[in-house]
N, C-alpha and C positions, 0 to 999 in steps of 0.2 A: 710384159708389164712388171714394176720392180713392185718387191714385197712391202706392203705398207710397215713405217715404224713403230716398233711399241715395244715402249720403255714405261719400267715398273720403278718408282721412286719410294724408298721407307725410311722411316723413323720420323723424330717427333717429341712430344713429350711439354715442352717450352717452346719461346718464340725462338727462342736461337737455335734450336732445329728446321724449324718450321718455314721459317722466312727465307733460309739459301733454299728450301729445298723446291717452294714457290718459285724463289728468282732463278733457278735452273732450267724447272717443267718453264715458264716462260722464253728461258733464253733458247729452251731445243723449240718451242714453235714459232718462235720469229723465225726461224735456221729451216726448220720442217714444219710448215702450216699442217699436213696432212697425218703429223706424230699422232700417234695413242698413247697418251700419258695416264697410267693407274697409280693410285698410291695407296701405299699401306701402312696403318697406322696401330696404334693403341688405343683398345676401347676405352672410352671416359676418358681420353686426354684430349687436349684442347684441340689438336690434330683435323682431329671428327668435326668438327664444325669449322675452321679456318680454310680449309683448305678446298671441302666446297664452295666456298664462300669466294674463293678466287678459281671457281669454274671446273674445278676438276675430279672426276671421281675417287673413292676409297671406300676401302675397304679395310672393315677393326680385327685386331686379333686380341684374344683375350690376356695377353702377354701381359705382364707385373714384373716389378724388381727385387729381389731378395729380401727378407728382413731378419736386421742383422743383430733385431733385440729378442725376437720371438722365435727362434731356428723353428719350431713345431711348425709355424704358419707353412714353411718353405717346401713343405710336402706340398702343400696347393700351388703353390709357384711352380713345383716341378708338374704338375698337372697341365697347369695353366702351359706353363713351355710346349710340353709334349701335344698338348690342343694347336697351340700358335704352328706347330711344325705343321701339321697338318694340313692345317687351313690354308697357309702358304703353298706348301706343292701340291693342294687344289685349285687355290689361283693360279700357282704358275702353269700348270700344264694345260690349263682354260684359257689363260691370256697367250702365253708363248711368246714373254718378250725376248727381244735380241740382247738386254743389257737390264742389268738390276746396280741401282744407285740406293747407297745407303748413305743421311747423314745422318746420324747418331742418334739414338734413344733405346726404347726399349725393343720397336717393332724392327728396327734395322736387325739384330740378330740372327735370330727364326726365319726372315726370310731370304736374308746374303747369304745365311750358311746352305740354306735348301737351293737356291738360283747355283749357289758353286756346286755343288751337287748333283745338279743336272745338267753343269757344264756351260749355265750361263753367264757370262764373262758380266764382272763386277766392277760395279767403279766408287770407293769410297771417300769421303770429303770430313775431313776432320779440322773443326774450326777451330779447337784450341791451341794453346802452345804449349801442352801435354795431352796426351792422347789417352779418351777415354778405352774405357777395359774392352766394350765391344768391340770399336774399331782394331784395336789390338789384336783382336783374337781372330778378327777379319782378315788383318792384313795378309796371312798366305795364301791367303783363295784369291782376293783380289787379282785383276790385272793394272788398275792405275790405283793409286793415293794421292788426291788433290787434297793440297794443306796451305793453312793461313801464315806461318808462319819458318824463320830458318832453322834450321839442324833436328827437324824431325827421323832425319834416319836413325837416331837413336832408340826411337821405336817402332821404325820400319823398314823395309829392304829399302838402299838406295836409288836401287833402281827401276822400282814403281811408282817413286815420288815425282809431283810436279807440284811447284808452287805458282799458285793461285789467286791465294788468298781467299775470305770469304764471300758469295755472295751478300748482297743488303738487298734494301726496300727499295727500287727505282724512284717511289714515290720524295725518298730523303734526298736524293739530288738532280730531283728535277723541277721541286718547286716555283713557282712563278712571282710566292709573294718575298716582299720587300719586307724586308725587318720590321719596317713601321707597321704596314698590313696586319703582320706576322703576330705583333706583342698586342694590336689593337683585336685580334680576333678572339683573343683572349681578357677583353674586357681590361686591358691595361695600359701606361703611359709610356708612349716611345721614347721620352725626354730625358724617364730611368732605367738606369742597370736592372737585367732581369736573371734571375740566377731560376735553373731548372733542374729539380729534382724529381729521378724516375727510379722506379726499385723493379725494372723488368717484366715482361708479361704478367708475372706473381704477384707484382708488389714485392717490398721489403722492408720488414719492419724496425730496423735500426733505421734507415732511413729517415723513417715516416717519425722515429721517438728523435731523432734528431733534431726535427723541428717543431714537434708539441713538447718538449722539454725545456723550449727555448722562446717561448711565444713572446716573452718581454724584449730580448733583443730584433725578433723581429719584427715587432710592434715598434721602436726605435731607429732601425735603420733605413738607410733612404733607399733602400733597393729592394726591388719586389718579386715576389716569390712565388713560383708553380711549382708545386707538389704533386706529384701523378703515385695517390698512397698506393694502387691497386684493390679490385674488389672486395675483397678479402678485408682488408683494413679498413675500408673506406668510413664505413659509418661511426667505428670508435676515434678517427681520426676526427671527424668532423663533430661529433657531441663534445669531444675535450676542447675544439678551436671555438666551438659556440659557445662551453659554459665561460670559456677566457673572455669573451667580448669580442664585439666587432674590430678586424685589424685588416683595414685596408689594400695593403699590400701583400697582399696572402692568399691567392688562389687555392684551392684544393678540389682536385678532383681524381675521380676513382679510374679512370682509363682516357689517353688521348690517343684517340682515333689517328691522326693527321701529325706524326711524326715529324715530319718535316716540317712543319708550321713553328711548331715544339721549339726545333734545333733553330730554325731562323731566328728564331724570338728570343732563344737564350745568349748571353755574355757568357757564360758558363757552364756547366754539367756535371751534375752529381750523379752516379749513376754508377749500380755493379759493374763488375767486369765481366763479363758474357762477353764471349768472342764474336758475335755478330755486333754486340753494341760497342764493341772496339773497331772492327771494321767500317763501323758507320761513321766513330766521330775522325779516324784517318782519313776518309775524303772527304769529310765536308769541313776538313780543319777544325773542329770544335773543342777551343780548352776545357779538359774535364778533369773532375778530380772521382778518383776510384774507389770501391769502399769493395773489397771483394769478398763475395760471398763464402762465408766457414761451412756452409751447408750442403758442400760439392763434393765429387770422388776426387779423390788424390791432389784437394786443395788448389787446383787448375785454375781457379778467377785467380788468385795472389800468382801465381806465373804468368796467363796472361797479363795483368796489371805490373808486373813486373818489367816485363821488354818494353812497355812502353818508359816506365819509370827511369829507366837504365840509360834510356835516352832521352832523358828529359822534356819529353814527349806527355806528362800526365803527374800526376800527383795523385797520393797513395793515402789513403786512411784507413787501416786496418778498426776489424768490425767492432773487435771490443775495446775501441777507444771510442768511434764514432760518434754515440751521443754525450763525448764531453767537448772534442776536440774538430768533428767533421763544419759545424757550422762559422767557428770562430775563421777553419781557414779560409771556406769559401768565400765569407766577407774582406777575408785581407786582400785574396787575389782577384774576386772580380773587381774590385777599387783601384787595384795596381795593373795600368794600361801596360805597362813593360811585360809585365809577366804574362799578361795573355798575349800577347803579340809574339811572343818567344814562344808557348807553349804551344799556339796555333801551327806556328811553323813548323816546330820540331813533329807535332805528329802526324802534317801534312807529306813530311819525308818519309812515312810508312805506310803511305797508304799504296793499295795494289786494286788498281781500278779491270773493268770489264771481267769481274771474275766471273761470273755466270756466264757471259760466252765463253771466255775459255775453255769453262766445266764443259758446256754445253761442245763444245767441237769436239772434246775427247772422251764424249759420253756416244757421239754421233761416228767416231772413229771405233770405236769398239762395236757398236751395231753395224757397220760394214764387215767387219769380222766374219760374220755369223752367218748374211746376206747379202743380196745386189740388190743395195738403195740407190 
C-alpha cells in the first residue's frame, strides 16, 4: 500500500499570504483527496483563524519580526526565533511530511530552514515582483521556486525557478452573479458607475482619507462608491461620513466577505498593490488604479505596481499624493469608457491562470521524491 501524503504548508501574516496558500492546500486535494495537509503559522496573526476556517489544521509558533526602532526588544525576537525552531522540528518529526511549502511571512522561516535541515525537500512561492528577505534566504535549501512574475533570477538560482504566477480566491472567478445582481446586493443602482475601494485585509488608511477628505465631491458625482475602510478603521470612517450628512451614493463597510461580488459590481478598483490582489484583477480583467503601500520591505507594492504600469496594464498613485490626487483620477477614468476598455485588456495579457494546480503538481512531484505515492 503507498505511503499516505503529508504536506506541511507555512507562513502568513496578511491575506496575500494566506490565500495562495489555501488555494494550493485545495488544489494538492482535488489532485490527492487522501493528502494530510498541516499548516503553520504565526501566533495572533490572522493565519490562526483563516485557515481553520477553510477546513485545515495549524499550528502557532511564537515567531515575530525584528524591530527596527527598539534593537533592546530584539533579544525577545531572538528568543521567540530560537522557541519557533523548536516547535517546528517537534512538528516536523511528529508529522514527517514529504515536502514543506513556504509562502512567505514570518512562520515560513523557522520552519523551511528546520524541514531543509532534516533533508525535507522544499518548495517556495514568492508572490512579488521583488523578493522578500525570507524567501531569499530560502532560496538555497529550496528545491523548486514558484514565482509570479519575470526575471526573478536575479534573486534566485535559475534553475529552481518556475513561473506560475500566483494563486487567488477560486471564489473571484467563479461567481455566478451578473453585474446587475452583483451592485444590487450591495444595496445599489445598476443604471450607475460603481467605483470600489479596498485597502487589503488591513484596511488602509490613505485610502479610506482619500474619500472622508472628499465627501463633497462625492456627494456630487453620479457614480457610487464602496469603500471596504477595513476593521481597524472602520468606526472613525464612519462617524466623520455620519457627522457630513447622509450621501447616498456612498456605501462603507468594514470587510466584504464575498470578493467576487465586489469585483463584479465594480467599473473600477482602487486598491494597494499586493501581489495576490494583482493576480486577481489580471484574470478577471479589472481596471484598477494602484496606490502602493510605503509600509513594505524593500518598497515591493511600487514594483509590483510598477510591471503592471509599464504595460499600461493599471494606473499608479503613489501614497503621498493619494488624498489630493487618487479620487480626482478615479472619476476621470471610470467616466472615460476608452480607457477602461484598454486597461481591462492590457491587464488581461498578464494574467497566468491555473497557478494553484501547477503549484500543486510540483509540490506532489517533490513528495514522489521522498516516497511511492
Amino acid at each position: 500500500m503507498s505511503e499516505k501524503t503529508r504536506i506541511v504548508i507555512s507562513g502568513g501574516g496578511t491575506g496575500g499570504h494566506i490565500f495562495p496558500a489555501i488555494s494550493i492546500a485545495n488544489a494538492i486535494k482535488a489532485k490527492r483527496p487522501d493528502a494530510d495537509i498541516r499548516f503553520v503559522g504565526a501566533l495572533g496573526r490572522m493565519e490562526m483563524q483563516r485557515v481553520p476556517d477553510a477546513g485545515y489544521e495549524i499550528i502557532g509558533l511564537p515567531i515575530c519580526g525584528f524591530d527596527r526602532k527598539n534593537l533592546l526588544r530584539n533579544v525577545v525576537v531572538l528568543w521567540k526565533i530560537w522557541q519557533s525552531q523548536r516547535m517546528a522540528r517537534r512538528f516536523l518529526k511528529e508529522f514527517r511530511p514529504q515536502v514543506a511549502v513556504g509562502v512567505g511571512g514570518y512562520a515560513s522561516g523557522p520552519t523551511l530552514n528546520t524541514a531543509a535541515a532534516m533533508n525535507i525537500p522544499c518548495l517556495i512561492q514568492e508572490q512579488n515582483s521583488y523578493a522578500g528577505v525570507t524567501n531569499k534566504l530560502l532560496a538555497k535549501k529550496a528545491k523548486r521556486i514558484c514565482v509570479a512574475y519575470e526575471g526573478m533570477e536575479r534573486f534566485f538560482p535559475k534553475d529552481k525557478i518556475l513561473l506560475t504566477g500566483n494563486p487567488v480566491r477560486q471564489s473571484l472567478i467563479t461567481t455566478n452573479l451578473s453585474r446587475e445582481e452583483a451592485i444590487r446586493s450591495f444595496g445599489l443602482d445598476p443604471a450607475r458607475r460603481t467605483l470600489l475601494l479596498v485597502g487589503g485585509s488591513l484596511g488602509a488608511r490613505t485610502i479610506n482619507e482619500s474619500i472622508t477628505q472628499h465627501l463633497d465631491e462625492i456627494k456630487q458625482t453620479d457614480v457610487q462608491v464602496i469603500l471596504q475602510t477595513g476593521k481597524y478603521y472602520h468606526q472613525a470612517v464612519k462617524q466623520t461620513v455620519a457627522e457630513y450628512g447622509e450621501i447616498t451614493n456612498l456605501k462603507v463597510v468594514d470587510f466584504i466577505a464575498d470578493m467576487g461580488a465586489a469585483y463584479q459590481a465594480a467599473d473600477l478598483v482602487v486598491s494597494r498593490a499586493g501581489a495576490s490582489s494583482i493576480s486577481e484583477f489580471c484574470l478577471i480583467g479589472k481596471p484598477v488604479v494602484l496606490v502602493p503601500s510605503p509600509n513594505v520591505a524593500e518598497d515591493h507594492q511600487t514594483k509590483n505596481a510598477m510591471a503592471l504600469v509599464n504595460r499600461k496594464a493599471a494606473l499608479m498613485v503613489k501614497d503621498c499624493c493619494a488624498t489630493e490626487k487618487l479620487l480626482k483620477l478615479a472619476l476621470e477614468t471610470i467616466n472615460d469608457e476608452e480607457k477602461l476598455k484598454k486597461l481591462s485588456e492590457n491587464i488581461l495579457t498578464m494574467a497566468l491562470p491555473n497557478s494553484a494546480e501547477i503549484i500543486a503538481d510540483e509540490v506532489l512531484k517533490l513528495a514522489r521524491m521522498t516516497t511511492n505515492i
